[in-house]
C-alpha positions as CSV (number, residue, x, y, z in Angstrom):
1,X,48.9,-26.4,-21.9
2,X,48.4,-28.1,-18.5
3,X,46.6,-26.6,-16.1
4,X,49.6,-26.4,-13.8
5,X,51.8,-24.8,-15.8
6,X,53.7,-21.9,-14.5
7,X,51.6,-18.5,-16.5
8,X,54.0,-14.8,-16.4
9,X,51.5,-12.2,-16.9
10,X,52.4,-8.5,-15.9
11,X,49.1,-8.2,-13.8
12,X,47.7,-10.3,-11.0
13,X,45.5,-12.9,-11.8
14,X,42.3,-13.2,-9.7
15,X,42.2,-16.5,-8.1
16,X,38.9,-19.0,-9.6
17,X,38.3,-22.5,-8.7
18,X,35.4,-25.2,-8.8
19,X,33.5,-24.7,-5.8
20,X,30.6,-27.6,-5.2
21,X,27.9,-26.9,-3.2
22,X,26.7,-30.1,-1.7
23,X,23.7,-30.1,0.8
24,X,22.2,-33.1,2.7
25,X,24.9,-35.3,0.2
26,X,23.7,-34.1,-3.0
27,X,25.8,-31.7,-5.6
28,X,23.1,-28.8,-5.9
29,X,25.8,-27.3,-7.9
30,X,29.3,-26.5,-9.0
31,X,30.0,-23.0,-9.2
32,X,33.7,-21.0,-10.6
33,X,34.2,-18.9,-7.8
34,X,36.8,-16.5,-5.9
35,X,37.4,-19.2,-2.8
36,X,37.7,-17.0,-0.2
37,X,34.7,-16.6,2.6
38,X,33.3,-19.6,1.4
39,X,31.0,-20.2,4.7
40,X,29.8,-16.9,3.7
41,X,29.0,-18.3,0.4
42,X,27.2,-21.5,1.4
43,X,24.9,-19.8,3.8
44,X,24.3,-16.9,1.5
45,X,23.5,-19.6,-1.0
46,X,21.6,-21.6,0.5
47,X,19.3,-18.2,1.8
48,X,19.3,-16.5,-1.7
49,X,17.8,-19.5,-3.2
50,X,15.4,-20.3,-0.7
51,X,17.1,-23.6,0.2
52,X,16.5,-22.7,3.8
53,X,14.6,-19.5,5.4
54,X,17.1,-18.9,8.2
55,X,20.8,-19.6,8.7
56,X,19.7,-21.4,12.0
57,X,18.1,-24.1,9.9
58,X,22.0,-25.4,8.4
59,X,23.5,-27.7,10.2
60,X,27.2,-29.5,10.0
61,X,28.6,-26.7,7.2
62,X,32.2,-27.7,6.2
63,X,34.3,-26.2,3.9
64,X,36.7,-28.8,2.3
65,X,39.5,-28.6,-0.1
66,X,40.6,-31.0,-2.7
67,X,42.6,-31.4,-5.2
68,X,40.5,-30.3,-8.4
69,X,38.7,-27.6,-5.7
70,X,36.5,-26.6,-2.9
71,X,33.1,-28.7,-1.5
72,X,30.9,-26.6,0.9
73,X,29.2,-29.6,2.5
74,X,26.1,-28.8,5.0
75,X,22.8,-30.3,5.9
76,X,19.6,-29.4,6.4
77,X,16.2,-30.8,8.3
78,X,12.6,-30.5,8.6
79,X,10.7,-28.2,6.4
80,X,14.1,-27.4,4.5
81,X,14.7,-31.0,3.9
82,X,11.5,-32.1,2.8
83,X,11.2,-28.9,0.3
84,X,14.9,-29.5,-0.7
85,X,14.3,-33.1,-1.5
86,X,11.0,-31.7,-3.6
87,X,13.1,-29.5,-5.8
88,X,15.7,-32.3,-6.8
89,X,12.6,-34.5,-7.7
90,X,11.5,-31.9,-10.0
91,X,15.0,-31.6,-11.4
92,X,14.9,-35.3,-12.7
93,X,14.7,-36.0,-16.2
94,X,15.6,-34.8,-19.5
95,X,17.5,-31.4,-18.3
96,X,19.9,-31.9,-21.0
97,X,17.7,-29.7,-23.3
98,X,17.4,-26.8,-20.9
99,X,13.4,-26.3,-20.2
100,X,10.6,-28.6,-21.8
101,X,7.2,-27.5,-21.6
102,X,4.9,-25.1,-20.0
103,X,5.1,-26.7,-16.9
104,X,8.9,-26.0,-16.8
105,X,8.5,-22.6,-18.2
106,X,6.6,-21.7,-15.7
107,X,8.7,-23.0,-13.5
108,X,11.8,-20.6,-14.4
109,X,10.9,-17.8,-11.7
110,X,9.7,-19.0,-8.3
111,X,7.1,-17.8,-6.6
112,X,8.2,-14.2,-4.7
113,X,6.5,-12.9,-1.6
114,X,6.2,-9.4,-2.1
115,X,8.8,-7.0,0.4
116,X,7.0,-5.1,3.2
117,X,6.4,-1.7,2.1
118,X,8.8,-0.2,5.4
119,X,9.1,3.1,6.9
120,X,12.5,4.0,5.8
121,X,13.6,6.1,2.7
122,X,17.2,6.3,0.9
123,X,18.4,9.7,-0.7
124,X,18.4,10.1,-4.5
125,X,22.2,11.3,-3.7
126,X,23.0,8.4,-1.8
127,X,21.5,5.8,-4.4
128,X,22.9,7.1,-7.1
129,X,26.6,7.5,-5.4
130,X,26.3,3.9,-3.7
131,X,28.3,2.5,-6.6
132,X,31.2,4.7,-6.1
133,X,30.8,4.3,-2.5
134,X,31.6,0.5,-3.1
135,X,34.6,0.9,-4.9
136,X,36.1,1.9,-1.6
137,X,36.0,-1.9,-0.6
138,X,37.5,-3.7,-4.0
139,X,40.3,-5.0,-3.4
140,X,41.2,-7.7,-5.2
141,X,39.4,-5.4,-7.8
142,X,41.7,-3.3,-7.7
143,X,44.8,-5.7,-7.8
144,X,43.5,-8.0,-10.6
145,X,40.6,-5.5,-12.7
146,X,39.1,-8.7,-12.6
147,X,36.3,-9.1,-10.1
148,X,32.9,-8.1,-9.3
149,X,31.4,-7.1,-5.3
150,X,28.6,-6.7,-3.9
151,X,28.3,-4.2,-0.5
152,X,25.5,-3.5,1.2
153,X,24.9,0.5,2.4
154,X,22.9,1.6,5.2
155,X,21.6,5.3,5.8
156,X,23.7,7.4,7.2
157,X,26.6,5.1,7.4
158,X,28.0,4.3,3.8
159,X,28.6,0.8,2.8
160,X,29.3,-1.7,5.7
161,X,29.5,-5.1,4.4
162,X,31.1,-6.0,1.1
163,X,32.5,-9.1,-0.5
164,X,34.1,-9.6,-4.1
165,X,34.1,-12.7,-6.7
166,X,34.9,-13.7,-10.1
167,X,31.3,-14.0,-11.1
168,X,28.7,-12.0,-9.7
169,X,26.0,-14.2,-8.1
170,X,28.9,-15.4,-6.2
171,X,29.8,-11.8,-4.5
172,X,25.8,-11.3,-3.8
173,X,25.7,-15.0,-2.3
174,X,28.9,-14.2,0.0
175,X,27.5,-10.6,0.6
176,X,24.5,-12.2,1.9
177,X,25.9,-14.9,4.0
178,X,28.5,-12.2,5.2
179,X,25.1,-10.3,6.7
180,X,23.8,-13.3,8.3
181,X,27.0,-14.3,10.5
182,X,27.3,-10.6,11.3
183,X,23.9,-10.1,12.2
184,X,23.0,-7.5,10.0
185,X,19.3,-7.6,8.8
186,X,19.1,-7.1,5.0
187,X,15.9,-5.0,5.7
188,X,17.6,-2.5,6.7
189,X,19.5,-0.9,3.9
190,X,20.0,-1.8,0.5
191,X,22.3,-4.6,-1.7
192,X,24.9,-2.6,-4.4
193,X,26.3,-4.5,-6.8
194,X,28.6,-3.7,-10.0
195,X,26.9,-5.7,-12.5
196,X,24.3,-5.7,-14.5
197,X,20.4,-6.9,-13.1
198,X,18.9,-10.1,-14.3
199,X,15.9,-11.9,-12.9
200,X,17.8,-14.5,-10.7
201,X,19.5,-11.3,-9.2
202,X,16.2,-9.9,-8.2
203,X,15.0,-13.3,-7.5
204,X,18.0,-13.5,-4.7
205,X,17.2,-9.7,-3.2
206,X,14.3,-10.5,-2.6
207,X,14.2,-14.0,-1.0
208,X,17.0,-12.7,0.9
209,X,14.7,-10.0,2.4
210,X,16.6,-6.4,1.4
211,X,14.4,-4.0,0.1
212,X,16.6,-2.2,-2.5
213,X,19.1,-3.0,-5.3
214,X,21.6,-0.4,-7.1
215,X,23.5,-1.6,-9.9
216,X,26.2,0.0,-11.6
217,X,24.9,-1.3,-15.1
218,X,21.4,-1.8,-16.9
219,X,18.7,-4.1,-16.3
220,X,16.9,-7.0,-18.1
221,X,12.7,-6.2,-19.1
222,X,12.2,-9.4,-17.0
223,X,13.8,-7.9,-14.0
224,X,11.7,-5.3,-14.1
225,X,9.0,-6.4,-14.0
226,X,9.7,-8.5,-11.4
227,X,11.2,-6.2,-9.1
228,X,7.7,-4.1,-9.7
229,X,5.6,-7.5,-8.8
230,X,7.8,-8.1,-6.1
231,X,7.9,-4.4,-4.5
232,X,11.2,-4.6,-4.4
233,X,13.4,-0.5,-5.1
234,X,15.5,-1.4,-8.4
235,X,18.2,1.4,-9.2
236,X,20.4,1.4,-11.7
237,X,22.8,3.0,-14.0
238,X,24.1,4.2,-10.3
239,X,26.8,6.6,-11.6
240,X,27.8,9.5,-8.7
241,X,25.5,12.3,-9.7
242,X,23.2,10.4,-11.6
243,X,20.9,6.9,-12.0
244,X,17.5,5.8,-12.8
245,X,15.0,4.4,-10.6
246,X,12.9,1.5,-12.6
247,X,10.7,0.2,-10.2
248,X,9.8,0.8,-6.3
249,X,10.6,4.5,-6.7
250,X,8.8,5.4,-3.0
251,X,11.9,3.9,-1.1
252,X,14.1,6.7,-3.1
253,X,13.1,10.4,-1.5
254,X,14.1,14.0,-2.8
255,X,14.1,12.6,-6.7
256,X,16.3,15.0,-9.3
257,X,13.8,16.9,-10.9
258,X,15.6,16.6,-14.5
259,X,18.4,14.8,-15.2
260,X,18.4,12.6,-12.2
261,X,16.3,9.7,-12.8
């Protein structure tokens, strides 16, 4: 069947295309993505893993469309460039047969600086209803049943930012791009998402700088633990009434005191 062919199906489809990231001329990677607020998704990107610390430091970002997809194309200098151009050297060599070694298996998690402790506190009520807060801003959720988001709430004021995607690193990636161009510091309320928690989700939180993560879903042992090393709040299993608070729990006040968490 070619790829072009016509396809009659009684639902939407959700749109999904290859999208390469490509900084200072090298493919970093090729992602299947939603492509829609793609500068969102190159500067969250390039912030969530640690390519840059500031949006400031990306220079030149172009979104261009071809044929067989989408190339966010940026650049990057100083610091950024020398650490970037550190990484790929590390990436040379026999990838094909995933991680060889304990060099490279210590290598699977960066290095985290822990979160700031901080002054503010979110409700047990409001983390465990932030998930059903974010359905309020699915659209193309709700027109396909085929996408994930990722919103960001603040106390007091509900979610304020979300964006969606076919695959969920993508939606925290735009989300956190989204926060950067609106000026919106991720400190100060926490990243929703409707997926499950694995450690490069937590890894992303953190390096972008928010202090707390409700998931809809469960979380990996890995995550965890390094949510708890990383002091970052990890709530999941965010289902209106109830969820379950797995690390960080002094971020989330007035806890349920039995079926809550």
């Amino acid at each position: 069947m070619s790829l072009h062919a016509e396809i009659n199906t009684p639902r939407p489809l959700v749109r999904e295309a290859p999208v390469a990231i490509v900084c200072n001329g090298s493919t970093l990677g090729v992602m299947m993505a939603s492509p829609d607020d793609l500068k969102d998704f190159a500067i969250g990107f390039a912030l969530t893993e640690s390519l840059v610390s500031s949006a400031a430091q990306i220079e030149d970002l172009e979104v261009l469309e071809h044929d067989a997809g989408w190339e966010l194309r940026f650049w990057v200098s100083g610091p950024a460039a020398k650490a970037l151009s550190e990484r790929q050297r590390a990436m040379i060599g026999p990838v094909g047969c995933g991680l060889c070694g304990i060099d490279s298996l210590a290598k699977a998690t960066r290095a985290l600086s822990p979160l700031p402790r901080g002054s503010w506190q979110l409700s047990h009520a409001d983390a465990c209803s932030a998930t059903r807060l974010l359905r309020a801003h699915q659209p193309e959720h709700d027109r396909t049943h085929a996408c994930h988001a990722a919103g960001f709430l603040q106390p007091g004021k509900g979610i304020v930012l979300a964006r969606e995607d076919v695959g969920r690193h993508n939606a925290l990636d735009k989300l956190a791009g989204a926060l950067v161009r609106q000026g919106i510091n991720p400190s100060s309320g926490a990243i929703v998402l409707t997926s499950r928690v694995s450690t490069d989700m937590v890894q992303k939180i953190v390096s972008l700088g928010a202090p707390i993560l409700i998931a809809v879903s469960a979380a990996t042992d890995y995550a965890v633990r390094l949510a708890e090393a990383a002091n970052l709040t990890l709530v999941t299993r965010a289902k209106g009434r109830h969820c379950e608070v797995l690390a960080g729990a002094h971020r989330i006040s007035a806890q349920a005191p039995e079926a809550g968490c």
